[in-house]
Structures are given as structure tokens and as C-alpha cells.
C-alpha positions in Angstrom: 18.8 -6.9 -120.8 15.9 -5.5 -118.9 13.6 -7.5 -116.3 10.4 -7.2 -114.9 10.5 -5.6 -111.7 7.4 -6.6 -109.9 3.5 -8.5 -111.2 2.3 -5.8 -113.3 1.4 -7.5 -116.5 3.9 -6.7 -119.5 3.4 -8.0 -123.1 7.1 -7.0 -123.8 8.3 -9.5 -121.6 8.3 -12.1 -124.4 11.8 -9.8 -125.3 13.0 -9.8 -122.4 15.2 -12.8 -122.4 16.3 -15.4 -125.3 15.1 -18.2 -122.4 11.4 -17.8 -123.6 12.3 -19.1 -127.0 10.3 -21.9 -126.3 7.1 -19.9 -125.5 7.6 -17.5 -128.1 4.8 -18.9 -130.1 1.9 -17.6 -127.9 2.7 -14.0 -127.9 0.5 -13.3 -130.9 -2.7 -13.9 -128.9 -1.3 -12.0 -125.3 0.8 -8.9 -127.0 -2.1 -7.2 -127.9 -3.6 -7.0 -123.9 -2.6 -4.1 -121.6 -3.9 -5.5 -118.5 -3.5 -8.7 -117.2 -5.6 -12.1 -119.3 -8.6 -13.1 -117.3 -9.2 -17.0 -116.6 -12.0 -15.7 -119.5 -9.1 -14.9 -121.7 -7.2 -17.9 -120.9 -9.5 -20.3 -121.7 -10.1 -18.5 -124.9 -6.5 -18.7 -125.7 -6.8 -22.5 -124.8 -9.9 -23.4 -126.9 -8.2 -23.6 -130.0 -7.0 -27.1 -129.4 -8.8 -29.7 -127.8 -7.0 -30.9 -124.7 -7.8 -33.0 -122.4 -6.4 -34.8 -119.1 -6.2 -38.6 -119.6 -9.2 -38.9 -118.0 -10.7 -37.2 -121.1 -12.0 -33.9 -119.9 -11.2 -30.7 -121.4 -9.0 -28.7 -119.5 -9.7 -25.3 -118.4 -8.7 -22.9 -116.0 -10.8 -21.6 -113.1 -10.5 -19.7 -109.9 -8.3 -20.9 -107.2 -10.0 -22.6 -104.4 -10.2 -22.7 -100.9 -8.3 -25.5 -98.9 -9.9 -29.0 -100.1 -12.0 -30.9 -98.1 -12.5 -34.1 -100.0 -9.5 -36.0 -102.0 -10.8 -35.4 -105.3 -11.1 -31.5 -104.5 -7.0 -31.7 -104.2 -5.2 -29.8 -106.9 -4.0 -33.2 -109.4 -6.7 -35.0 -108.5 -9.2 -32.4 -109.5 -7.3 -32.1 -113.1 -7.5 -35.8 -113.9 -11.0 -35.8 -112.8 -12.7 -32.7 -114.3 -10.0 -31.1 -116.5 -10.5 -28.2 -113.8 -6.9 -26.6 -113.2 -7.1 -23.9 -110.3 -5.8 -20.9 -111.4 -4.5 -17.5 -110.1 -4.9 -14.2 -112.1 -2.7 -11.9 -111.6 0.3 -14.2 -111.6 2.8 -15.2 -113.2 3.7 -18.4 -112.1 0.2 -19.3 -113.1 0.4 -17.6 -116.4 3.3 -19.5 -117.6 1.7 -22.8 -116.5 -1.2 -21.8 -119.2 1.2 -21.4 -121.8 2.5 -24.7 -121.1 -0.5 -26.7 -121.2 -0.7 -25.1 -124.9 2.3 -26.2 -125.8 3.0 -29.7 -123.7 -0.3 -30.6 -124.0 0.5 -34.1 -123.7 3.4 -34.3 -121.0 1.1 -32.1 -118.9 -1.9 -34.2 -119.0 0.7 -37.1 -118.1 2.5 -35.5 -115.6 -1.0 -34.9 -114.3 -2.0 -38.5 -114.4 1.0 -39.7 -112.5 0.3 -37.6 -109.6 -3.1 -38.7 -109.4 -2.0 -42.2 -109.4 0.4 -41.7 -107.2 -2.1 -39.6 -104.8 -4.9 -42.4 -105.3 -2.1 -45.2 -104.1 -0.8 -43.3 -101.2 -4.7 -41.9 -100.2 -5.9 -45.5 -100.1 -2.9 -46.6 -97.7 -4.2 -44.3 -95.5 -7.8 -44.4 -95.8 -7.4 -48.3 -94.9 -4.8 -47.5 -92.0 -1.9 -49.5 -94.1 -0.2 -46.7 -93.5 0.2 -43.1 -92.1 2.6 -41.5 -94.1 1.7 -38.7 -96.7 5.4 -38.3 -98.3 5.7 -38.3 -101.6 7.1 -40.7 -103.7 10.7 -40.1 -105.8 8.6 -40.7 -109.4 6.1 -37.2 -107.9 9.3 -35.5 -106.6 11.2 -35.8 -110.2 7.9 -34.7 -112.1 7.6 -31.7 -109.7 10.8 -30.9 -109.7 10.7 -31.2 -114.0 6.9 -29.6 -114.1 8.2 -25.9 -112.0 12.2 -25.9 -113.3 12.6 -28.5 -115.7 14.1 -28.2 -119.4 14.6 -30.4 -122.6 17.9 -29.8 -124.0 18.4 -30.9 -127.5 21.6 -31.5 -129.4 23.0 -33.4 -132.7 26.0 -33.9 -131.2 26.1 -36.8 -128.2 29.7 -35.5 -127.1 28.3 -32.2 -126.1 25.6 -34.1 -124.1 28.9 -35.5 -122.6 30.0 -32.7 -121.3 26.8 -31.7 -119.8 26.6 -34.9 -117.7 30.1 -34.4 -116.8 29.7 -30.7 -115.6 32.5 -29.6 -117.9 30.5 -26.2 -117.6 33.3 -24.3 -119.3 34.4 -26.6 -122.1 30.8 -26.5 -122.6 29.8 -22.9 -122.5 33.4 -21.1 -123.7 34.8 -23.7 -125.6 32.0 -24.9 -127.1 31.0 -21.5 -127.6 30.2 -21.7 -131.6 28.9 -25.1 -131.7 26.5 -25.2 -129.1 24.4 -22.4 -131.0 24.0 -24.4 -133.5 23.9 -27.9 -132.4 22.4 -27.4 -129.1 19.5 -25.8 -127.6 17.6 -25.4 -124.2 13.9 -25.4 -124.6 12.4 -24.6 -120.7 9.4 -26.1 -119.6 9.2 -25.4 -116.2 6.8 -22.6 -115.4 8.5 -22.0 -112.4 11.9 -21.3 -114.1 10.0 -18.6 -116.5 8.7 -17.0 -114.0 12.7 -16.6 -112.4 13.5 -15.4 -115.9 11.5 -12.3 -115.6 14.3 -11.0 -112.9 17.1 -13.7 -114.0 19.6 -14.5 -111.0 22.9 -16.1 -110.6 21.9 -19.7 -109.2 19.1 -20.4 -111.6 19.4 -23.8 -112.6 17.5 -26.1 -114.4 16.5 -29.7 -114.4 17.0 -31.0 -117.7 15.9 -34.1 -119.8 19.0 -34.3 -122.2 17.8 -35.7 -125.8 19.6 -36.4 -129.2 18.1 -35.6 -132.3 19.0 -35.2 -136.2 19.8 -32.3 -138.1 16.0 -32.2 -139.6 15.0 -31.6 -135.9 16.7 -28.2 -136.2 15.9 -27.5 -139.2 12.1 -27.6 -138.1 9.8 -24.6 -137.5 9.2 -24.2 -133.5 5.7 -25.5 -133.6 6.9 -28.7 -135.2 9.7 -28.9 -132.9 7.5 -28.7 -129.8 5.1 -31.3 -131.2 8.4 -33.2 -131.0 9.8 -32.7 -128.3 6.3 -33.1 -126.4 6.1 -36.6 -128.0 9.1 -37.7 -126.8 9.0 -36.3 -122.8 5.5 -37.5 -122.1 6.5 -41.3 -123.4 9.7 -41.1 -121.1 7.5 -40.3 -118.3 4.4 -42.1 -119.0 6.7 -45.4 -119.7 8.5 -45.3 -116.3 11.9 -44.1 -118.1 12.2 -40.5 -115.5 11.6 -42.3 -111.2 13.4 -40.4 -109.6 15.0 -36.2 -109.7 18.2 -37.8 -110.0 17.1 -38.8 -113.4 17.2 -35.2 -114.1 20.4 -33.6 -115.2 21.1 -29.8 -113.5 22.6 -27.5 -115.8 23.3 -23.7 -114.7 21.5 -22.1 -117.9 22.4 -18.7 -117.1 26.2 -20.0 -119.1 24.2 -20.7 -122.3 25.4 -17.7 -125.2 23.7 -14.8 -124.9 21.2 -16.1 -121.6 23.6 -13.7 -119.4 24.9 -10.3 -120.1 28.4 -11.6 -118.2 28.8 -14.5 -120.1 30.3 -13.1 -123.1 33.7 -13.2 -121.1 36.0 -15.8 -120.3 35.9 -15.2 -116.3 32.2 -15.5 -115.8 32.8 -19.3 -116.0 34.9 -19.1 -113.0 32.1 -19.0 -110.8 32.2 -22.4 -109.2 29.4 -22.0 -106.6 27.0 -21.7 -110.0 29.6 -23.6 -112.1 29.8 -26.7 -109.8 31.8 -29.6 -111.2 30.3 -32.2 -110.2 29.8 -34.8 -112.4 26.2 -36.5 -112.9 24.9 -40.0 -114.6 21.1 -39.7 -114.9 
């Protein structure tokens, strides 16, 4: 398995790793580019669907900004409030964000409107000298932490779900090896968490939401299964369901089949600095 050594642009990196799955629905529009996609390009790419933030203004990407000076030139803010989202070129992390946006159109827009409420709260408290503290709150803390490294995992079978939230990493992984091919799967939505795949790493883990479905679900084209699955994440969020990262299950994804070139042997489970049993409730 190669990786991607350093931010030139490669259109190849789509085969990279079986992690990008998920995103592998975009690469008709970027393969053909041999130099990195403008912000030009992007919103281009962008334009075929009509997306908004929840304060209904089309989203499109422009060039990064200097520090803000007012509260609605802050980076959330300015999304909910123009559909501007301040963008990068050149990079990576920023490209993968545009990808999400096309295909979590609606978890991104209410991601995005959580942090601006959130912001608007915690901007007023200090505007009226209620209060001087800028920390975040745990419901912005779990949709960072889900927005840069966060995953939807997806299974049929609830007692393979068990093991997950029990860290039985191994039963999981090597025991499970067969089944969890077929009856579960890890779509990644953190953009952050793409961006590690291009130079994958023991230690990468990933935040996950963890979600039953039927056996139609996987019998679904990816399109229709995204539609899904972006359905379902942005009503957990937007109905108060994920407050806190604890709500968010780690899973160490490099032990999925095939997502490590180690992992097709027994003793690469062993590891239990990456394979930590510790069990989790969210």
C-alpha cells in the first residue's frame, strides 16, 4: 500500500487506501486534474447541488482570511451567516472538508449551526460581562471531535456493535474476520482522519457513531447509502441525541480487513497500546 509522501496533489490517491470508500464517489470530477483544484474548481465541483447552511445561503468556498475582527467574521459564524467557508488551496485537510460538504450536506450545515449557536450563547455572556470564559462547551467539543476524526459505522448485526463498545478489538477484527466484511462497514467522515490516511499510522483512531441498519442498507448503491446515513447523523445531532465526545465510540480502524498491510496476521492484534481494552458505553 503506497502513501502520499508530502502536499503535492495526486489524483491516484483515491487508491490509495480502502478507508476512502466513502469518498470514492467524487473522484470522477478531481481524477482528471494534474495540479491541485482551485477554490474556482471547487465550487464548480459543488454547484451541482444546491446546499445551503441553515441559515439558507449557498455554501461556497473562498480564500482563507486574516484573523477576524468582528464575531460574525469568525470561521462558524461566517458559514451560518453567508454560506462563506474559508478555504485553503493547496491542502489537504481543506480538500477533504470539500468533499464532505458534498456528501454530508446536511450533517455539515448542522454541525455548522450548532457551533454558531453555541458561539452566539457564549459571545453574548461575554459581551454583557455575565461571564469571561471562552471554553467551549462538551456538545462543540463532541462535534469537533466527530467533524475532523469522526466515523459512522454500520452493521446488521447489533452483537458485533457489542463488541465494539466493549473493546473486544480482537474478537472483533480476527474473529470476526469474515463477518464483519459483510455485515459491517466504517464509512469516515472526518476530514481530518482522510487527511492521516494519505500516510496511515499506527494510533489512528476514530470517533465513531455506531448505527444498525437492514440488509437493504447494504444492498444499496453508495450514493443511496450516504443519503442515508447523512439523514440519520444530522437528526442525532440536530435533536440533542450526540452532547458530549464521550457519546462517541473510539475504534482503532487501522484493525478493520484489509485497512493495514499487518493485519492479515493473528499477532498484529496484540498491540494493546492501539488495541486498548477498555470498555466504552456511549
Amino acid at each position: 500500500m503506497n502513501t502520499i509522501a508530502n502536499m503535492n496533489w495526486s489524483p491516484l490517491f483515491y487508491s490509495e487506501h480502502p478507508l476512502f470508500y466513502p469518498i470514492s464517489n467524487t473522484q470522477d470530477f478531481f481524477q482528471s486534474f494534474a495540479i491541485w483544484p482551485s477554490l474556482s474548481n471547487y465550487n464548480q465541483f459543488l454547484s451541482a447541488q444546491n446546499i445551503q447552511s441553515k441559515n439558507n445561503k449557498p455554501i461556497h468556498f473562498v480564500p482563507q482570511a486574516e484573523k477576524p475582527k468582528t464575531f460574525e467574521q469568525r470561521y462558524e459564524p461566517r458559514i451560518f451567516l453567508t454560506g462563506e467557508i474559508q478555504t485553503r488551496e493547496h491542502s489537504w485537510h481543506d480538500f477533504f472538508q470539500v468533499l464532505i460538504w458534498n456528501n454530508f450536506p446536511k450533517t455539515k450545515s448542522t454541525l455548522n449551526y450548532l457551533h454558531y449557536k453555541a458561539a452566539v450563547i457564549r459571545n453574548s455572556a461575554i459581551v454583557s460581562r455575565k461571564s469571561t470564559q471562552s471554553n467551549r462547551s462538551p456538545v462543540e467539543n463532541a462535534i469537533t471531535l466527530f467533524d475532523e476524526c469522526g466515523s459512522i459505522v454500520v452493521s446488521r448485526n447489533n452483537d458485533l456493535l457489542s463488541l465494539i463498545k466493549n473493546a473486544q478489538w480482537k474478537e472483533l477484527f480476527w474473529n470476526n474476520r469474515a463477518r464483519i466484511q459483510t455485515d459491517l462497514k466504517i464509512f469516515v467522515f472526518g476530514h481530518a482522519l482522510y487527511e492521516k490516511s494519505l500516510n496511515p499510522y499506527i494510533g489512528m483512531t476514530s470517533h465513531s457513531i455506531l448505527l444498525t441498519a437492514t440488509d437493504s442498507f447494504f444492498a444499496k448503491k453508495l450514493a443511496h447509502k450516504l443519503t442515508y446515513l447523512d439523514e440519520e447523523v444530522s437528526s442525532l445531532f440536530a435533536q440533542g441525541d450526540i452532547y458530549s465526545p464521550k457519546m462517541l465510540t473510539p475504534i482503532p480502524v487501522l484493525g478493520y480487513p484489509e485497512w493495514h498491510v499487518d493485519n492479515k496476521n493473528e499477532q498484529f492484534y496484540g498491540n494493546k497500546t492501539y488495541f486498548r481494552e477498555t470498555r466504552h458505553k456511549p
